[in-house]
C-alpha positions in Angstrom: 94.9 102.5 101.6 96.1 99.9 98.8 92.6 100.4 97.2 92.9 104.2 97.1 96.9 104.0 95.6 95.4 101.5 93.3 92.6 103.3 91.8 94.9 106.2 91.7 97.4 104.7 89.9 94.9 103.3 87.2 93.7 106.2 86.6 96.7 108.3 85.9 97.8 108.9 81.8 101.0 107.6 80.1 102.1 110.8 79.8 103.4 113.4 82.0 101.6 111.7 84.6 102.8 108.0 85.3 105.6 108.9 83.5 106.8 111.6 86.0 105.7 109.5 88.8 107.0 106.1 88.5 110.8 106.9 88.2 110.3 109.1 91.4 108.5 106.1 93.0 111.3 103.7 92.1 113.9 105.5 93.7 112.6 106.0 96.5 112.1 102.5 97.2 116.1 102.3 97.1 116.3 101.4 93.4 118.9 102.5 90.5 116.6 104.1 87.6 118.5 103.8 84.8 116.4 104.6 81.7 113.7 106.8 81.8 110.9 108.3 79.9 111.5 110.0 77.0 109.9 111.8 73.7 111.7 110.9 70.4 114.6 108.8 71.3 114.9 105.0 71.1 113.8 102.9 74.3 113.4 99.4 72.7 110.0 99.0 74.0 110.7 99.8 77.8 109.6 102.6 79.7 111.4 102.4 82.9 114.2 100.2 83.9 115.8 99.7 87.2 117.9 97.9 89.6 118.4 97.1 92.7 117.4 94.8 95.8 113.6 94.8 97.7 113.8 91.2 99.0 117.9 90.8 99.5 118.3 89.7 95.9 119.9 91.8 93.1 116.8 92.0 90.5 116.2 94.0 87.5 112.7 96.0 86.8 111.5 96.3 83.7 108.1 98.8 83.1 106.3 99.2 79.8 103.1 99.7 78.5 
């Protein structure tokens, strides 16, 4: 099953695709999306940003590409 999300993931585009997703994906893990994707305004070279605790500890994630 980790194959099959994996090769789906790779092959999805930056745009309107993994864009869209990722957020979604992120919050449903139980993490604070803070900055999103967007077309024109500033994101200082990150895509997505969140926060939150997976493993107990308070972490920030950072996605760009």
């Amino acid at each position: 099953m980790k194959l099959i999300i994996r090769e789906y993931l790779a092959n999805l585009k930056e745009r309107k695709e993994l864009d869209a997703l990722l957020p979604d994906l992120l919050s449903q893990m139980g993490l604070d999306v803070f900055s999103k994707p967007d077309v024109g305004g500033r994101q200082y070279g990150v895509d997505v940003a969140a926060f939150g605790s997976i493993d107990g500890k308070e972490k920030r994630f950072i996605c760009s590409q």
